[in-house]
C-alpha positions as CSV (number, residue, x, y, z in Angstrom):
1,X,-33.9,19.8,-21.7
2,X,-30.3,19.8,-22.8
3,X,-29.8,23.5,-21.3
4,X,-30.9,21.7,-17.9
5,X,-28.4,18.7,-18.3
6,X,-25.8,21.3,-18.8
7,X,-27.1,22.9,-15.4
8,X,-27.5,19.5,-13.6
9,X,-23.6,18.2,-15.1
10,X,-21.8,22.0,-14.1
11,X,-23.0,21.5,-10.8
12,X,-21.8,17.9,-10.4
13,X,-18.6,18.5,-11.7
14,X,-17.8,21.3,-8.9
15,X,-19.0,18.7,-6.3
16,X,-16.6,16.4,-7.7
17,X,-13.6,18.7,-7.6
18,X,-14.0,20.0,-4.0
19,X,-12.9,19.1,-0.6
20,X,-9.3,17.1,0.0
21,X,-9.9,14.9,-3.1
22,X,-11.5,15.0,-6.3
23,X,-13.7,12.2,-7.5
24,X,-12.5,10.8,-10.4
25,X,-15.1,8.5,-11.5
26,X,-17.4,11.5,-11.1
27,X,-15.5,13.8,-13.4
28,X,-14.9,10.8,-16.2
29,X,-18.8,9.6,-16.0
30,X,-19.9,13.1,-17.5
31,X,-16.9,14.0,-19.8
32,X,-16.8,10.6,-21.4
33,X,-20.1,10.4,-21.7
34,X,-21.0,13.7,-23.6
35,X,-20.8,14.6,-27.3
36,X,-18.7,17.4,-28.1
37,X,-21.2,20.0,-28.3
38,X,-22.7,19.4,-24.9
39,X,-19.2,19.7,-23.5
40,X,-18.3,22.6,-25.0
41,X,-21.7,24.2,-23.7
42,X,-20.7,23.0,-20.1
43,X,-17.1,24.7,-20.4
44,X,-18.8,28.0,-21.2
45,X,-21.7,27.2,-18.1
46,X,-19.0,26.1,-15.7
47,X,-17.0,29.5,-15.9
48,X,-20.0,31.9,-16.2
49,X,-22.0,30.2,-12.8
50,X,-18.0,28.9,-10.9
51,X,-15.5,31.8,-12.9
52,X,-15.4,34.3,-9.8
53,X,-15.5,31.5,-7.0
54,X,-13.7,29.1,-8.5
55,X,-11.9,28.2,-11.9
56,X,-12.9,28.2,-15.6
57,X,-13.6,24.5,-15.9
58,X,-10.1,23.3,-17.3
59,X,-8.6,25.0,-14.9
60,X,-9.7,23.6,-11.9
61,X,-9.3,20.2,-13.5
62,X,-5.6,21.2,-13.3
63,X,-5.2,22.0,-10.0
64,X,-8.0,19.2,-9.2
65,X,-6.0,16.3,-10.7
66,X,-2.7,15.5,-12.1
67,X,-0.7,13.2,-14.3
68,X,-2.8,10.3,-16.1
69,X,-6.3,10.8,-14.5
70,X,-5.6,14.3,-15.7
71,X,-4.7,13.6,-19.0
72,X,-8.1,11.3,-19.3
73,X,-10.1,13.6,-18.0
74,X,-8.6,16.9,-20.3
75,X,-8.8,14.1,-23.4
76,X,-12.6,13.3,-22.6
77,X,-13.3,17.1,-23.0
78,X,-11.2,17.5,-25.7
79,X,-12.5,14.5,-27.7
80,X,-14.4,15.4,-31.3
81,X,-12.9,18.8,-30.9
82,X,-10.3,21.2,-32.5
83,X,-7.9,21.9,-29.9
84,X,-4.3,23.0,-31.7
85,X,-4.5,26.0,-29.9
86,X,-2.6,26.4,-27.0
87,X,-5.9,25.7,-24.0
88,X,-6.5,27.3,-20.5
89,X,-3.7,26.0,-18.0
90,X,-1.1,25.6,-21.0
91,X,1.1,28.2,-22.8
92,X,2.4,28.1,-26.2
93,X,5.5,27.7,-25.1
94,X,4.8,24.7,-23.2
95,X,4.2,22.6,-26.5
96,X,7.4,20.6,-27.8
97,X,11.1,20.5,-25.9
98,X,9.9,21.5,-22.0
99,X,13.4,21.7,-21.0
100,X,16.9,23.7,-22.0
101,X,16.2,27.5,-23.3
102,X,12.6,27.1,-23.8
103,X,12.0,26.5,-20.3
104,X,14.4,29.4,-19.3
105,X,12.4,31.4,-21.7
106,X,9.2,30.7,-20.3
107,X,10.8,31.8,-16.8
108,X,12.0,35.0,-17.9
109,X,9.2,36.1,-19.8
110,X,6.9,35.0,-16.5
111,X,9.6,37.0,-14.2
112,X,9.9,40.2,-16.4
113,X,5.8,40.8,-16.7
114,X,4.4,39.5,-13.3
115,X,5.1,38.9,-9.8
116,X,7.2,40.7,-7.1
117,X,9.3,42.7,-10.0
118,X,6.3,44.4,-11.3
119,X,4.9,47.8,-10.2
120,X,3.9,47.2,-6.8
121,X,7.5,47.0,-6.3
122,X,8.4,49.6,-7.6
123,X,10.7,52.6,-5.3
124,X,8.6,55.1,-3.5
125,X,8.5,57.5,-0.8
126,X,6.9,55.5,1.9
127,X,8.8,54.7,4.8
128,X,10.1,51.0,4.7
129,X,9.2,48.7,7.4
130,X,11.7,47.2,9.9
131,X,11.5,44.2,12.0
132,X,11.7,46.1,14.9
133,X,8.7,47.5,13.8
134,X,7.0,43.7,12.6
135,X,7.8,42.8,16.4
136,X,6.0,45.3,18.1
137,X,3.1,45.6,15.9
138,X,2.4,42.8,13.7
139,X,3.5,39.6,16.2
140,X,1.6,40.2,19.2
141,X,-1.6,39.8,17.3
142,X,0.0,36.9,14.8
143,X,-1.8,33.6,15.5
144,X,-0.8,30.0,13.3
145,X,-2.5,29.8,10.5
146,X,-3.0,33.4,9.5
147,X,-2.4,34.9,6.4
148,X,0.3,37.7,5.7
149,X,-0.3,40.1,2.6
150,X,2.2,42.3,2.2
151,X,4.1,45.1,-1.0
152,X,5.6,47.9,-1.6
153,X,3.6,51.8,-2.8
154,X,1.2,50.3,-0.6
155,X,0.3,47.5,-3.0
156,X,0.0,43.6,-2.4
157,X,2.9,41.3,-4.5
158,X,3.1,38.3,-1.7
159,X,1.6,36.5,0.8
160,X,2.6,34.2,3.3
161,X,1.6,31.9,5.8
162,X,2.2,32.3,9.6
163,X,3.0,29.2,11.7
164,X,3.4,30.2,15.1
165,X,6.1,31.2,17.0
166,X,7.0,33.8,14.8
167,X,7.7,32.0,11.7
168,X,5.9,31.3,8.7
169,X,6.2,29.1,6.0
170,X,6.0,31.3,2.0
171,X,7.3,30.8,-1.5
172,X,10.1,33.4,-3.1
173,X,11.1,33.5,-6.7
174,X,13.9,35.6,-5.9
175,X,16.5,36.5,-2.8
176,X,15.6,40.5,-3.0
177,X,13.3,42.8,-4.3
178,X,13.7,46.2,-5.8
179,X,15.7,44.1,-8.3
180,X,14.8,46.6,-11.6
181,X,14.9,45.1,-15.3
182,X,18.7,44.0,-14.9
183,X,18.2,42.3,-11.8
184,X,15.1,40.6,-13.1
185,X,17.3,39.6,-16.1
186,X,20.2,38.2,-13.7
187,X,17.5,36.3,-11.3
188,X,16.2,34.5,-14.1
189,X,19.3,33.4,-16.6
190,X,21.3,32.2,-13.0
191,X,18.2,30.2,-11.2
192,X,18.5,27.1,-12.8
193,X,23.1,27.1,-12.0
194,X,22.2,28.2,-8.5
195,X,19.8,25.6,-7.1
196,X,22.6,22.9,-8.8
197,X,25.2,24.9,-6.6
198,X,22.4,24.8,-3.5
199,X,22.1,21.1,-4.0
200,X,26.2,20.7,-3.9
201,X,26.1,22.6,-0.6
202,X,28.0,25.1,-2.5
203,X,25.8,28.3,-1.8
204,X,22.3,28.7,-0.5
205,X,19.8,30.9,-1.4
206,X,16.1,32.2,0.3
207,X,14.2,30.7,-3.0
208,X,11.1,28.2,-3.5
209,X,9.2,27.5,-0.4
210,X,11.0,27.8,2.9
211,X,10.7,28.8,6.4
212,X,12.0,32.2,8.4
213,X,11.2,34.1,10.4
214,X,8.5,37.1,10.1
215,X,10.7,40.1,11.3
216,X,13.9,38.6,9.7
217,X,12.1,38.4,6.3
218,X,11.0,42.4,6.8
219,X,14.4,43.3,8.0
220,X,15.8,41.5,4.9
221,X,13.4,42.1,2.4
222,X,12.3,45.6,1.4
223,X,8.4,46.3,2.3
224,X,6.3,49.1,3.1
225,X,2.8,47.7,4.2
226,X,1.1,44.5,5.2
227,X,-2.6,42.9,6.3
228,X,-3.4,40.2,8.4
229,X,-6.6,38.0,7.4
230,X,-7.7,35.1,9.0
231,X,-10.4,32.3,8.7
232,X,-12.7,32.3,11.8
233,X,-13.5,28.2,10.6
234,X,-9.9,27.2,12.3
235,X,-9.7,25.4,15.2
236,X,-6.0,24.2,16.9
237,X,-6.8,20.5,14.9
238,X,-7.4,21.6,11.6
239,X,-4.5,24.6,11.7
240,X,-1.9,21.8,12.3
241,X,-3.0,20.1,9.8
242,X,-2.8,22.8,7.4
243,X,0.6,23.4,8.4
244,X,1.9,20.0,8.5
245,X,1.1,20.1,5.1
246,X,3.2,23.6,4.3
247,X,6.3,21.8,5.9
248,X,6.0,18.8,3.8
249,X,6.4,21.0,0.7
250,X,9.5,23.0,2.1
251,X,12.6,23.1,-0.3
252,X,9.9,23.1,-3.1
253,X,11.1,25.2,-6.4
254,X,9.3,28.7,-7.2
255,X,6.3,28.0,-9.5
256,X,8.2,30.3,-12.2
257,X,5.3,28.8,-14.9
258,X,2.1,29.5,-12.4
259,X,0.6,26.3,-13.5
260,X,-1.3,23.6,-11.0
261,X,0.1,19.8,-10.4
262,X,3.9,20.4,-11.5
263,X,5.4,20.5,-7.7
264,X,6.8,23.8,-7.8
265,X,4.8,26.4,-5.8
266,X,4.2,30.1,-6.2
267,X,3.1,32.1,-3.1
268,X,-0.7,32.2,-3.3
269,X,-0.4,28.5,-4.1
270,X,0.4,28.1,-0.8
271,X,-2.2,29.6,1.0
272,X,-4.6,27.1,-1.4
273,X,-2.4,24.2,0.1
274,X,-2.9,25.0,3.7
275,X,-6.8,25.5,3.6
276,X,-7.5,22.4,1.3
277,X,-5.5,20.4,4.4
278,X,-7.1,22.2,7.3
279,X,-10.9,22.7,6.3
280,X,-11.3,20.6,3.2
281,X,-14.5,21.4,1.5
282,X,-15.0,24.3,3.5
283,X,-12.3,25.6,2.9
284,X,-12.5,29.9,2.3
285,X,-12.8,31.2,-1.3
286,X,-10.1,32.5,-3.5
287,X,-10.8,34.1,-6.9
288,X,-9.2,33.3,-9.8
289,X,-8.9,34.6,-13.4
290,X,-6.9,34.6,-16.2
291,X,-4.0,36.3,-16.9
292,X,-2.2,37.3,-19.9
293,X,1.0,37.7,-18.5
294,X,2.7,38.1,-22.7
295,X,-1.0,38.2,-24.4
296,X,-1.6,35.2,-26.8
297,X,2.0,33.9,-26.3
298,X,2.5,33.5,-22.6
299,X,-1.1,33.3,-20.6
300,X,-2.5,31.3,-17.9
301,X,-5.6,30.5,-16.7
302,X,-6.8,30.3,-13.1
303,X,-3.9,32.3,-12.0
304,X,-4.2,33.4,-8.3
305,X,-3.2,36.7,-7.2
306,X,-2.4,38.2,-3.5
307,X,-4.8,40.2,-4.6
308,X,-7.6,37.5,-5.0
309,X,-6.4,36.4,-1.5
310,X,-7.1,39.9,-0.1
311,X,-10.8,39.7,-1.9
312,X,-11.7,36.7,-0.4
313,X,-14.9,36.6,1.2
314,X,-14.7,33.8,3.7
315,X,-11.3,35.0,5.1
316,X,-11.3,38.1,7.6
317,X,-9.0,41.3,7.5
318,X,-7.6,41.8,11.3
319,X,-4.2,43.8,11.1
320,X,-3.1,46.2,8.5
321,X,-0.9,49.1,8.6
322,X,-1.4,52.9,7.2
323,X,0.8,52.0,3.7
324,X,-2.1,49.7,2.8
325,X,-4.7,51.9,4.4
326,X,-3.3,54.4,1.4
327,X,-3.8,51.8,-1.5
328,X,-6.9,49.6,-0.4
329,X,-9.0,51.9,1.7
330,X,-12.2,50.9,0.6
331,X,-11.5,47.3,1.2
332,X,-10.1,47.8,4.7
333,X,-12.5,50.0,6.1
334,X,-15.5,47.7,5.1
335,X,-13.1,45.2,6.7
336,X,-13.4,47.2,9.8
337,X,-10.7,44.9,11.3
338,X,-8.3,46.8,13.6
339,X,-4.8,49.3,12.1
C-alpha cells in the first residue's frame, strides 16, 4: 500500500511541475503532508521512473520554482531529516558568504572543468568553418525557432537558438574559444571587472545572452561542425512566443554556477526557456543528469548538456555537416535528416 502511494504521489508531483507553471499547492499538499520516510522513498522513485526524461526530484523543484515557494517546498522534503550535506542543486561552496572570492572560486573551478574550454575544444586538424561557408549551407535551410548545436574535433560544447532572419539568440561564458588553461584562468579572475566596465559603457563584450548574427558568430568564433534539429510541434504562434521570451532575457549574465532560478543563463538553459514559452507541457524532452564537475566539492544536479539536447527524442535532426558526421555517426544516420 505505501509502495503504491509512493507510485500514485511521484506521478502527481511531475504533473504538478510541467507545462508554463508549476502548481504550488500541488507540490506543498504531498511534501508537507508526508513523514520523512515516505519522502525519502519518493526522492529515490521520482529519479528512477522521471531521471532520464526529466530531473531527480530536487532538481526539478529548482528549475520548477524559485525563491520562498522554493524554499517551502525544499524545507517540506527536508523536514525530520539529516541534510548537512551539501543536496542536489547546491554545491559546497554555495553554503556561507555567496559573494567576494568564494563566488569567483566557484566560477573558476566551473570554467576550468566544464563547458566550451574542455576537450571538445580542444585544437585539431579539421578544417574550421567560415561564415561564407554558414551562408551558403546552413541559412537557406535555417527556420525561427530551430536549434543550432555546434564544437570543435567534431564534438558538441554549445547550442543556440535561431530567430529568423539570420540571427539567433545564445548564451557565451566567454568572448573566444581555444582559450587553453591561461586563458581560462584570465576569463574567469576579469569577468566580474568587465561587466562593471560594460555597464559604464567603458568596453563591451560578446558575454551572457545576446543576439548576433549566425555567420558573424562562426566567422568570429572558432568551430568546426554543427546540427540543426527542430521540433515538428511549432507552428508561427507558438515560435514567437518562444522567442519573445529569449529577447526578454537578453543582457542576462552567463550561468557560470549551472544552477536553475538565479537569472543568469547557460546555453542549454536557453533552449529549456524557449520550448517552456512556445509548447508548454508539450514541450520536447531534454535529459538531464548529474555532473560532478570537482567530484564531492563542486557538483550539480540536473545539469543539461548540448549533448542532452542532441539526444532528445521529441526534437528532430535536419542539417549537419561532415565534422559531426565524424564524431556522432550513429546518432545522425538514425537521424536520417539531410548533410
Amino acid at each position: 500500500m505505501a509502495d503504491a502511494q509512493v507510485e500514485r504521489d511521484v506521478d502527481a508531483l511531475l504533473a504538478a511541475m510541467r507545462g508554463l507553471g508549476s502548481d504550488e499547492a500541488a507540490i506543498y499538499a504531498i511534501l508537507e503532508n508526508r513523514d520523512a520516510r515516505h519522502r525519502e522513498a519518493l526522492e529515490k522513485r521520482f529519479a528512477e521512473k522521471y531521471g532520464q526524461r526529466w530531473l531527480t526530484l530536487r532538481a526539478a523543484l529548482h528549475d520548477e520554482m524559485s525563491g520562498s515557494e522554493l524554499q517551502r517546498a525544499l524545507d517540506a522534503l527536508d523536514k525530520g531529516r539529516d541534510v548537512r550535506a551539501p543536496q542536489a542543486g547546491e554545491n559546497m561552496l554555495d553554503y556561507g558568504k555567496g559573494g567576494g572570492l568564494g563566488r569567483v572560486l566557484r566560477h573558476f573551478l566551473t570554467w576550468y572543468n566544464f563547458g566550451l574550454g574542455g576537450a571538445s575544444d580542444a585544437i585539431d586538424g579539421l578544417p574550421r568553418l567560415t561564415g561564407a561557408q554558414i551562408r551558403q549551407e546552413m541559412l537557406p535551410h535555417l527556420l525561427p525557432g530551430d536549434v543550432i548545436l555546434s564544437g570543435n574535433n567534431g564534438g558538441i560544447s554549445h547550442v543556440m537558438m535561431a530567430i529568423g532572419g539570420g540571427l539567433m539568440i545564445h548564451s557565451m561564458a566567454t568572448e573566444k574559444t581555444m582559450r587553453g588553461h591561461r586563458g581560462r584562468i584570465i576569463d574567469v579572475v576579469t569577468a566580474p571587472a568587465e561587466r562593471v566596465a560594460e555597464a559604464l559603457g567603458v568596453k563591451q563584450r560578446r558575454q551572457g545572452v545576446l543576439l548576433e548574427a549566425v555567420d558573424g558568430f562562426f566567422d568570429r568564433f572558432e568551430r568546426d561542425c554543427y546540427v540543426i534539429m527542430r521540433s515538428p510541434l511549432l507552428r508561427e504562434q507558438e515560435t514567437q512566443a518562444g522567442i519573445a521570451r529569449l529577447k526578454s532575457l537578453l543582457g542576462k549574465p552567463y550561468d557560470w554556477d549551472f544552477a536553475p532560478g538565479n537569472e543568469a543563463y547557460y546555453c542549454s538553459e536557453l533552449v529549456g526557456e524557449f520550448f517552456r514559452a512556445a509548447l508548454g507541457p508539450r514541450a520536447p524532452r531534454i535529459g538531464a543528469s548529474k555532473q560532478n564537475l570537482v567530484p564531492v566539492v563542486f557538483e550539480r544536479e540536473g545539469l543539461v548538456d548540448p549533448l542532452d539536447v542532441l539526444k532528445s527524442p521529441d526534437l528532430k535532426i535536419v542539417l549537419w555537416n561532415e565534422a559531426a558526421l565524424s564524431k556522432h555517426r550513429a546518432l545522425l544516420e538514425q537521424a536520417g535528416g539531410a548533410s
